[in-house]
C-alpha positions in Angstrom: 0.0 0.0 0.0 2.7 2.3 0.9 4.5 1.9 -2.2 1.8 2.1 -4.4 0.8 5.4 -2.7 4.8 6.6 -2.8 4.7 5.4 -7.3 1.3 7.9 -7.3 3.2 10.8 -5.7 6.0 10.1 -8.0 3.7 10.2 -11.2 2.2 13.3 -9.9 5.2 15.3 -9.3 6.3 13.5 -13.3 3.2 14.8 -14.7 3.6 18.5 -13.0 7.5 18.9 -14.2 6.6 17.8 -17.3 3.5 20.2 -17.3 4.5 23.5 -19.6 4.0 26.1 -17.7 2.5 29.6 -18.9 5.6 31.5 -19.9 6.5 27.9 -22.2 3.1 28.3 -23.7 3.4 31.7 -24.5 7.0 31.1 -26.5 5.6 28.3 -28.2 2.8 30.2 -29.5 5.0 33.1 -30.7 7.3 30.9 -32.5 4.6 29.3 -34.1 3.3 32.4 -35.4 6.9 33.3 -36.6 6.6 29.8 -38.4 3.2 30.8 -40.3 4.2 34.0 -40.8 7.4 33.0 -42.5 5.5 30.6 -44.5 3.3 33.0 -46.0 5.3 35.7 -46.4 8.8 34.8 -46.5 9.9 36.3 -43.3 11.4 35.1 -40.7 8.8 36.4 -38.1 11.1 38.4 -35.4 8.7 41.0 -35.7 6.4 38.7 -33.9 8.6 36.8 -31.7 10.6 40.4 -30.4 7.6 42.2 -28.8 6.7 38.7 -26.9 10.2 38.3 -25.3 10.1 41.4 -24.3 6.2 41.5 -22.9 5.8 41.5 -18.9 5.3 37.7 -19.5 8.8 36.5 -20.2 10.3 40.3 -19.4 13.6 39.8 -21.5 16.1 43.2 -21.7 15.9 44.0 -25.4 19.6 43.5 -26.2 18.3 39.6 -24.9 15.5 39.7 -26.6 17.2 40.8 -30.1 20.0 37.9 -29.6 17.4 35.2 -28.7 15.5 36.3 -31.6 18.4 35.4 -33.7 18.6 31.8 -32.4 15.4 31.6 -32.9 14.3 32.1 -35.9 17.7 30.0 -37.5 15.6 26.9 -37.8 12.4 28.6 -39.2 14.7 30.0 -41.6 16.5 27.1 -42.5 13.2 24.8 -43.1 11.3 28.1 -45.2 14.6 28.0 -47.5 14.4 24.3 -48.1 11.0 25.0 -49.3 11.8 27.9 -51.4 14.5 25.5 -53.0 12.2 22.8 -53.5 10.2 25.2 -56.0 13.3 26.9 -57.8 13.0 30.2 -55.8 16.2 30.9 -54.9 19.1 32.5 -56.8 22.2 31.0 -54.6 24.7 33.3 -56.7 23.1 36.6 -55.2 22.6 35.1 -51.8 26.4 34.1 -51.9 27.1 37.8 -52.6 24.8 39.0 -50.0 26.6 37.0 -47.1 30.2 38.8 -46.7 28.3 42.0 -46.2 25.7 41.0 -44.0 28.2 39.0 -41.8 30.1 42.1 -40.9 27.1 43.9 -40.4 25.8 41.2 -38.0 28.9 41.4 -35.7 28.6 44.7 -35.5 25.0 44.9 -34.9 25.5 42.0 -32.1 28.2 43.6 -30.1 26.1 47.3 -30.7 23.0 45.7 -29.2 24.3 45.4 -25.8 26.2 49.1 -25.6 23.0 51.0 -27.5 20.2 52.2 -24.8 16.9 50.2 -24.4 15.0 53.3 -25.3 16.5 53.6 -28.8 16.8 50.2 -29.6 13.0 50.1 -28.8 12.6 53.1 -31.1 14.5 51.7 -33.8 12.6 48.4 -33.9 9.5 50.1 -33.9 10.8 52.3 -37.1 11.3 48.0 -38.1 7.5 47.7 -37.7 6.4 50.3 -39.3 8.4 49.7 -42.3 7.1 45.7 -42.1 3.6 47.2 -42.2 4.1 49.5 -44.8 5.7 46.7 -46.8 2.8 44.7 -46.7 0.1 47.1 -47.7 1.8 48.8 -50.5 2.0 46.0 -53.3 5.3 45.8 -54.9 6.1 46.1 -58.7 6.5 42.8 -59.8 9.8 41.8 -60.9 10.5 40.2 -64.2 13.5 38.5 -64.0 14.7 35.0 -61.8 18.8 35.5 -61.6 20.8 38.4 -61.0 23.9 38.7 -63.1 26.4 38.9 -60.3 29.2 41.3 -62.1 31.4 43.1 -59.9 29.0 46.5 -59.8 26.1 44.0 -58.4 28.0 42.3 -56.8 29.5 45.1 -54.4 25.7 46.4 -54.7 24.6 43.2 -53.0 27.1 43.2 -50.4 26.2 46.2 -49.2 22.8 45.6 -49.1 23.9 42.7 -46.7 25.7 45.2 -44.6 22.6 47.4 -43.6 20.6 44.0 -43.4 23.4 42.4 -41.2 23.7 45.4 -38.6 19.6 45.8 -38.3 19.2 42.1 -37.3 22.2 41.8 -35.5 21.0 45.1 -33.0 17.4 44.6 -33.2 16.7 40.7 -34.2 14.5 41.6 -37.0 14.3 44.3 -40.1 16.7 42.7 -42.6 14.5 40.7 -44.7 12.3 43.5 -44.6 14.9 45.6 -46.0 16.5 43.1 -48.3 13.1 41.8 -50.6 12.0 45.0 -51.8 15.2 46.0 -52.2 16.1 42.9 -55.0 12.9 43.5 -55.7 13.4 47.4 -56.7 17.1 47.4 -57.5 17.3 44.6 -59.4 14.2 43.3 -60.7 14.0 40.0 -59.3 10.8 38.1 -58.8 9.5 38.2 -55.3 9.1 34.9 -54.2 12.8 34.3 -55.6 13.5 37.5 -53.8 11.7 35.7 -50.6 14.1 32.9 -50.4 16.9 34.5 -51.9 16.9 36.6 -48.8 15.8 33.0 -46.6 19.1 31.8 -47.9 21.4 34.5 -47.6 20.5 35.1 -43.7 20.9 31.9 -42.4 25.0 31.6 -41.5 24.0 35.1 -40.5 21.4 34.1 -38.2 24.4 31.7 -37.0 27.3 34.4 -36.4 24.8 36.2 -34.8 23.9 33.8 -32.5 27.1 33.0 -31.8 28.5 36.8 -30.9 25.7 37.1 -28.6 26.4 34.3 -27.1 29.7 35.6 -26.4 28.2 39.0 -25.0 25.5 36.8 -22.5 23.0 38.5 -24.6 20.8 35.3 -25.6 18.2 33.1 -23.9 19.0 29.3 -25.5 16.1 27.8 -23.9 13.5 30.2 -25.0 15.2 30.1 -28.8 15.0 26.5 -28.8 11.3 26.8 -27.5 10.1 29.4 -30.1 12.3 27.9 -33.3 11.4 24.4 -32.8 7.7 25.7 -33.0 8.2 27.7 -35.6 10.0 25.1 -37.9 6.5 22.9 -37.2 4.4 25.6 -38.7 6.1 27.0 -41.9 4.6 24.3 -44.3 1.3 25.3 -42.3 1.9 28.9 -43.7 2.3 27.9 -47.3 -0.3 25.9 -47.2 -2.7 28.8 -46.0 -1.3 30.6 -48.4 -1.6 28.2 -51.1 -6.2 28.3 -50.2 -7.1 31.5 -48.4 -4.5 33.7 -50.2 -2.0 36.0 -48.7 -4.2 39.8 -49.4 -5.6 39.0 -46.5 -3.5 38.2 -44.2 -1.0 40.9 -45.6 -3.7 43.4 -44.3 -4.4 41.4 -40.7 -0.8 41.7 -39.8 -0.2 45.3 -41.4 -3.2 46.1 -38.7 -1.7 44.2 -36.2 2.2 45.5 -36.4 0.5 49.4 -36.9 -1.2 48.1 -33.5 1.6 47.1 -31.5 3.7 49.9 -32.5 0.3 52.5 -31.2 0.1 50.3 -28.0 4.0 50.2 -26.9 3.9 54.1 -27.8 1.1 55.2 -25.7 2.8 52.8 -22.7 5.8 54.7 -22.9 4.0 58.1 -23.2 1.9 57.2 -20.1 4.9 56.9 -18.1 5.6 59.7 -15.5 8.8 61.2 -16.5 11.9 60.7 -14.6 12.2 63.3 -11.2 8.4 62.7 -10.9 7.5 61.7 -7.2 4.9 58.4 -7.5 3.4 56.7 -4.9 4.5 53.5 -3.4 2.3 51.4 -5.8 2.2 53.4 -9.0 6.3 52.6 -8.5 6.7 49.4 -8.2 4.6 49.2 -11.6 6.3 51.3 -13.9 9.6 49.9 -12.7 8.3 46.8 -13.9 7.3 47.9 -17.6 
């Protein structure tokens, strides 16, 4: 009797480590909106998974949250681009060009992130949003051609290009496959879905360094990357396929609404806030010291 009561209270206390708790919920369920996201649209979702890291929930610094992001979204990346590649959508000769650039500009970025104030960093990523969401409701011209002729004038082009892409995600964990799409897109004419993993492609050994200088600078969180990529790796053929029966219009205009949103709510928080000098009772304290 008493070891079969002693087996129960060890199957109990199982069960409860075993049980997620709400913090693993909420990572999961970011990453797997990074996952759909990236499906649909070709991004790798930071601009999702950024403003949940650093939410009262899992309260993450943003320098953190920027070089968790990074981890995080490698695998989502990786399994996207295998997709991409499976339908010819790639041109590996520009992504090879894009890489030197945007690996010094990701080291940079990486070691910036933790030396650059919380206050601009959050104002920078919110310039990220906004650019996301202006992206998405403003239809591209379409691009004509599937390769880029990679000649040493588009070739230093594309490096560059890498550069700025490199040092936004390297500081911020998001913004350079927002800048890099319509940018092959614009400058060089390239389809947008080859554009889309092109850019898939090209960021993934930069998603690595990155992880890997903050790592270095004890700026990354590896059990909530491997939390939200693993979930969002599940969901990027989910993506596709939504995008394959409902359409992406849509959805482009949902999460236009919902980045213009975020961006309206984390600006009125701020504003709310009682600048600094300003006397606050005991209460009112304790909570703006913990937004």
């Amino acid at each position: 009797m008493a070891r079969s009561g002693s087996r129960a209270g060890q199957a109990v206390t199982w069960a409860r480590r075993c049980r997620p708790d709400r913090r693993d919920v909420v990572l999961g369920a970011a990453g797997a909106a990074a996952g759909v996201l990236c499906g649909l649209l070709g991004v790798a979702g930071g601009v999702v998974i950024v403003p949940v890291l650093t939410s009262r929930r899992i309260g993450m610094a943003r320098a953190t949250a920027s070089g968790t992001t990074i981890a995080a979204v490698l695998p989502i990346s990786v399994v996207a681009a295998v997709s991409y590649a499976g339908l010819h959508n790639i041109d590996g000769r520009a992504a090879s060009a894009i890489v030197p650039g945007a690996a010094a500009g990701v080291i940079i970025g990486s070691l910036l992130a933790a030396r650059v104030p919380a206050p601009v960093l959050r104002t920078l990523f919110q310039m990220v949003l906004l650019a996301t969401a202006a992206r998405l409701l403003i239809a591209m011209p379409s691009g004509n051609i599937r390769q880029i002729a990679v000649a040493v004038p588009a070739a230093a082009t594309l490096c560059a290009l890498g550069a700025f892409a490199g040092l936004a995600s390297g500081m911020l964990g998001s913004g350079g496959g927002t800048f890099l799409v319509p940018a092959l897109v614009l400058v060089f004419g390239l389809v947008q879905q080859v554009a889309q993993g092109t850019v898939l492609l090209a960021l993934i050994p930069i998603w690595v360094i990155g992880a890997l200088t903050h790592l270095k600078t004890h700026t990354l969180g590896l059990r909530e990357a491997v939390a939200v990529g693993s979930c969002g790796a599940l969901t990027v053929p989910l993506g596709a396929e939504i995008a394959a029966h409902v359409g992406v219009l849509p959805l482009r205009i949902t999460f236009a609404v919902f980045l213009l949103a975020t961006v309206t709510r984390s600006v009125m928080r701020r504003s709310s806030q009682p600048t600094p000098g300003t006397a606050l009772p005991r209460s009112e304290a304790d909570l703006a010291a913990r937004s």
